[in-house]
C-alpha positions in Angstrom: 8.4 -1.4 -8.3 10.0 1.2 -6.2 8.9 4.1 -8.4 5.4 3.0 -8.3 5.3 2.7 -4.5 6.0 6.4 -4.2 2.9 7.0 -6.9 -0.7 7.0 -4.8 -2.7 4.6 -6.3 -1.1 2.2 -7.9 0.4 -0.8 -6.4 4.4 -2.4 -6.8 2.5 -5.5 -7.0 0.9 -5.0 -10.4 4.5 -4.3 -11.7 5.5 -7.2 -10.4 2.6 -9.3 -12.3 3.8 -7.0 -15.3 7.2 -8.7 -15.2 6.3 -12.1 -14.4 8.3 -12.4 -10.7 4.9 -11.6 -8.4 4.9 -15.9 -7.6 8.2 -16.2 -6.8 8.6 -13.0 -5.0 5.4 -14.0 -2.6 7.1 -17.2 -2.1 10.7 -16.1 -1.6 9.3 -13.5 1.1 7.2 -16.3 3.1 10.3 -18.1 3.4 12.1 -15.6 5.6 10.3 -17.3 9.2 11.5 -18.5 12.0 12.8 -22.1 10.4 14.7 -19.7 7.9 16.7 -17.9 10.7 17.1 -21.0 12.4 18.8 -22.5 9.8 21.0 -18.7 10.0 22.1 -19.8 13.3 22.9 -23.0 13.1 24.3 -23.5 9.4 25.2 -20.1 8.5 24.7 -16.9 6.2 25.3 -18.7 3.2 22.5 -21.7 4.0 19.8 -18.8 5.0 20.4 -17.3 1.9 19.5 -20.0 -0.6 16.7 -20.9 1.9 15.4 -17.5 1.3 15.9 -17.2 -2.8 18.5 -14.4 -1.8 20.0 -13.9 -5.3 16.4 -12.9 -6.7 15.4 -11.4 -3.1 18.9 -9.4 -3.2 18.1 -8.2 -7.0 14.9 -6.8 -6.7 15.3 -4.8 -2.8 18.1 -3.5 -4.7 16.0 -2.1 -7.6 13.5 -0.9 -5.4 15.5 1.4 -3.3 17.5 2.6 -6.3 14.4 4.4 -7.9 12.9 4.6 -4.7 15.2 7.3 -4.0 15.3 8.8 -7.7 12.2 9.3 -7.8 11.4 11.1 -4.4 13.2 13.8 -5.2 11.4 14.1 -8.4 8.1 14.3 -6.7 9.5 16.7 -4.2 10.0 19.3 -7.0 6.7 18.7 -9.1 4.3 18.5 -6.2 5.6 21.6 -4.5 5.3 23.2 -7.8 1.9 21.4 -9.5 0.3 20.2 -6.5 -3.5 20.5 -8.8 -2.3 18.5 -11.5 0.0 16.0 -9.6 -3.7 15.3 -7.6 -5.7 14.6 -10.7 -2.8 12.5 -11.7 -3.3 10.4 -8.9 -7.2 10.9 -8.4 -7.1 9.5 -11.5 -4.8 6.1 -11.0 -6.7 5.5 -7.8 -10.1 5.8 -10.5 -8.5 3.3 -12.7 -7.3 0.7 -9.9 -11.2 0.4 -8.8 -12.2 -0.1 -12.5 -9.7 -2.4 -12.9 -10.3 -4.3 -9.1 -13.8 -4.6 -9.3 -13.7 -6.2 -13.2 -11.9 -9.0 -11.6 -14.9 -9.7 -8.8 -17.2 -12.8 -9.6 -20.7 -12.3 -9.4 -21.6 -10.6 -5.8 -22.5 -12.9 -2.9 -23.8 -12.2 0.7 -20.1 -12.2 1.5 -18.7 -10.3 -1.3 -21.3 -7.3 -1.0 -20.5 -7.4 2.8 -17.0 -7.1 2.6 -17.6 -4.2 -0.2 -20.0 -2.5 2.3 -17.6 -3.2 5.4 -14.6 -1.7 2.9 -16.7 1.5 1.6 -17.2 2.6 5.6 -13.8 1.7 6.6 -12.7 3.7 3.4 -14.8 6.9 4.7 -13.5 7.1 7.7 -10.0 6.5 6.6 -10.9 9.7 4.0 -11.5 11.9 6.7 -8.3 11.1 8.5 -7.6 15.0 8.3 -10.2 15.2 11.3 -9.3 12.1 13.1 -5.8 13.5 13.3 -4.0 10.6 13.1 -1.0 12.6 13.9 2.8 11.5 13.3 4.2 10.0 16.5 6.3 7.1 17.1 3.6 4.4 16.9 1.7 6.0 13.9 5.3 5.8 11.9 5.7 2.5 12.5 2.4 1.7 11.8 2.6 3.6 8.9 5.2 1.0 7.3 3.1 -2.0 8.0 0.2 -0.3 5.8 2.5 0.9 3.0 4.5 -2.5 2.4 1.0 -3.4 1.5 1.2 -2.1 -1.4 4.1 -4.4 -3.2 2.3 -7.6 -1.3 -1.2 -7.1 -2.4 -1.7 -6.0 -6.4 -4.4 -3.0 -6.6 -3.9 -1.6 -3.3 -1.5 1.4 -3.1 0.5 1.8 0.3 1.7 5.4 -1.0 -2.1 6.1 -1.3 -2.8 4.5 2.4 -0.2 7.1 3.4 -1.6 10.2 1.5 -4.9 8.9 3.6 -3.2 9.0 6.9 -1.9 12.5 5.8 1.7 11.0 6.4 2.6 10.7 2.5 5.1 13.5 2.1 6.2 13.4 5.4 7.8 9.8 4.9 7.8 9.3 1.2 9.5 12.7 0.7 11.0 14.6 3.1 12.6 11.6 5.3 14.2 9.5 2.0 15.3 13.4 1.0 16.7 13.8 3.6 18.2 10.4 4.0 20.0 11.2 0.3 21.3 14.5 1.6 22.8 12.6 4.7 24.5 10.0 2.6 25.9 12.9 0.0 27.5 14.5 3.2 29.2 11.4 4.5 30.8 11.4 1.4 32.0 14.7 2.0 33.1 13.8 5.2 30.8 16.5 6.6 28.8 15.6 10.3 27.3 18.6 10.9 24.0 17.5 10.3 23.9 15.7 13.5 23.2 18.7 15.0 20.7 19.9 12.5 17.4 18.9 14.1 14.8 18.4 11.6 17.6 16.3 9.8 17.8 14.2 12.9 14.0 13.9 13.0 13.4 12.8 9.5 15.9 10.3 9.8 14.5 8.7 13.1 10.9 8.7 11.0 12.5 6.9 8.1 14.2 4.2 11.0 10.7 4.0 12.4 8.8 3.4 9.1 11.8 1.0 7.5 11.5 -1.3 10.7 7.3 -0.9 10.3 8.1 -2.2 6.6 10.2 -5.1 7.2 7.8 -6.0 10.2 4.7 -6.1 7.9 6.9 -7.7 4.7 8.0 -10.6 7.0 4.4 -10.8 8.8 2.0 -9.1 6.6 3.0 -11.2 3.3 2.3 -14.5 5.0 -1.6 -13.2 6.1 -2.2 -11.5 2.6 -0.9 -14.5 0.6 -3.0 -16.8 2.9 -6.3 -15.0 2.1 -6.0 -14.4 -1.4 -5.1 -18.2 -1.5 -8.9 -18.9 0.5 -10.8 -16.1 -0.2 -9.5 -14.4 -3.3 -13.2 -12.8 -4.0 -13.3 -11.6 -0.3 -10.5 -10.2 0.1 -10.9 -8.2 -3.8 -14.3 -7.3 -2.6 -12.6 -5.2 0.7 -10.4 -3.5 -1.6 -12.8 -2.7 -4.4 -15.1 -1.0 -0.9 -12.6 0.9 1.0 -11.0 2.2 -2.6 -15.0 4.0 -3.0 -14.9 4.9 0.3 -12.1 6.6 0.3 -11.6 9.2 -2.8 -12.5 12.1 -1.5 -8.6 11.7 0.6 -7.3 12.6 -2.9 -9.7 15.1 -4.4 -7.2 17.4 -6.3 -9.8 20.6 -6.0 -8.7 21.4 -2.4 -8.5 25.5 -0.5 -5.7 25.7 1.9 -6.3 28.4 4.5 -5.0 29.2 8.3 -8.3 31.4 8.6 -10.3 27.9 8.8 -10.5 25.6 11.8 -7.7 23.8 13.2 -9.2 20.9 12.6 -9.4 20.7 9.1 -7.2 23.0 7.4 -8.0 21.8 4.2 -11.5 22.0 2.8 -12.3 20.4 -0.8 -14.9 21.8 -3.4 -16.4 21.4 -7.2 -14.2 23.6 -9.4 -15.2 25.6 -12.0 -14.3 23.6 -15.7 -14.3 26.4 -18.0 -11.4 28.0 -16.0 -7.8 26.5 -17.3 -6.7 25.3 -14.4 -9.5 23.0 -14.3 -9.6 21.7 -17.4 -5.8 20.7 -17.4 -6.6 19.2 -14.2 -9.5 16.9 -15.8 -6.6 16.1 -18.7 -4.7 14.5 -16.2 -7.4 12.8 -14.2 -8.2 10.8 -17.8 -4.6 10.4 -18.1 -4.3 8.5 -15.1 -7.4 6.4 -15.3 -5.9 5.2 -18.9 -2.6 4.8 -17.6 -3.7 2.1 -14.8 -6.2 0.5 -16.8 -3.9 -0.3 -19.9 -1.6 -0.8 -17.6 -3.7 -4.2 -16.0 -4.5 -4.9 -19.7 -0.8 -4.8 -20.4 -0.3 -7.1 -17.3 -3.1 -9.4 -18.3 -1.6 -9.8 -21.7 1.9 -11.4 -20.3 
């Protein structure tokens, strides 16, 4: 689950359904209220923690964060270094989790297409976040790990690709778990002089702000998301299956970087060429990740 959260476009919570926890873990993670730490108060660590399903809770946080952090420094090489493909790759998943999302809708209502149409806009404006400058300051961090813990609540909906959106993705996926790794590796070594090293300090306050934005929404979030796919499971699919239209053209891999355009958008996408190499490998990997996320949910739906 923790390698998938750092992939845009698709969801810890399919995994989850994959190994046959996604029940319990919904359940265990509603349990953690206020009754919960009451009972922490008054009975103890020991009470709280069979309250909460803490072995299994326990077992699969520590999982996540394992390959959480293996596999950020993975991405950190191969997007730096096949930033075209990496973006069909995930164009591509993002393809596939609609495909897969909108096969599970019933036939469309009044308030199935209205929820698609309210997703779809909400989606395109999300897409062109670039503009809206959403920025990275305290309360957008924070934020930020509300939206992204999403992803491991809710099957289908990617928090990593609500991040790539927001135009926060490698900010917090990569460069502040990096450089919380890097911290740890020099404790060991008993070196402290990244203290003073600025940036280091900076990307570890982001990771604080958008750990304690997580646990917020896991606590919080879980309970809301639960309770409407519960009472309005088509709804709620309906939303997701809109604002994942709305929003593709966030990940369109074809994309021209350049200081000599606008401030304000920095980044201006176009239709490639396919005959040129480049191109074509790109579409390779598009398919790829279509097939991989679709046989993926068939995989799911077969267990």
């Amino acid at each position: 689950m923790g390698a998938v959260n750092k992939i845009p476009g698709v969801s810890g919570g399919t995994v989850a359904f994959i190994t046959g926890i996604y029940e319990e873990l919904i359940d265990s993670i509603t349990k953690i209220n206020f009754s919960s730490f009451k009972k922490l108060f008054k009975e103890g660590f020991i009470s709280f923690y069979n309250e909460i399903n803490g072995k299994f809770l326990f077992t699969v946080f520590g999982g996540l964060i394992a390959s959480f952090f293996s596999v950020s420094l993975l991405l950190d090489l191969i997007i730096e270094k096949y930033e075209l493909y990496i973006y069909g790759l995930f164009f591509g998943m993002i393809v596939g989790s609609f495909y897969v999302i909108y096969n599970k809708l019933e036939k469309l209502t009044f308030r199935t297409s209205t929820a698609l149409i309210i997703g779809f806009i909400v989606g395109m404006i999300i897409s062109f976040a670039d503009k809206i400058n959403l920025g990275s300051s305290e309360l957008i961090i924070f934020i930020s790990g509300v939206i992204a813990i999403s992803g491991m609540i809710l099957p289908g909906l990617s928090g990593s690709y609500l991040l790539l959106l927001m135009g926060n993705y490698t900010l917090i996926m990569v460069d502040s778990v990096n450089s919380l790794y890097f911290s740890i590796v020099d404790l060991f070594k008993f070196d402290f002089n990244f203290i003073y090293d600025d940036e280091r300090v900076y990307l570890l306050k982001v990771l604080f702000l958008f750990t304690t934005g997580s646990i917020f929404g896991l606590i919080y979030l879980s309970n809301i998301l639960g309770s409407l796919l519960k009472k309005h499971k088509s709804i709620t699919l309906a939303l997701i299956v809109g604002f994942i239209a709305g929003s593709l053209r966030g990940v369109w891999p074809w994309k021209i970087k350049s200081q000599e355009l606008e401030e304000i958008d920095k980044i201006a996408i176009y239709i490639p060429e396919v005959n040129t190499d480049s191109s074509l490998l790109a579409v390779v990997y598009i398919i790829i990740g279509i097939l991989f996320v679709v046989l993926l949910e068939k995989f799911a739906n077969k267990n």
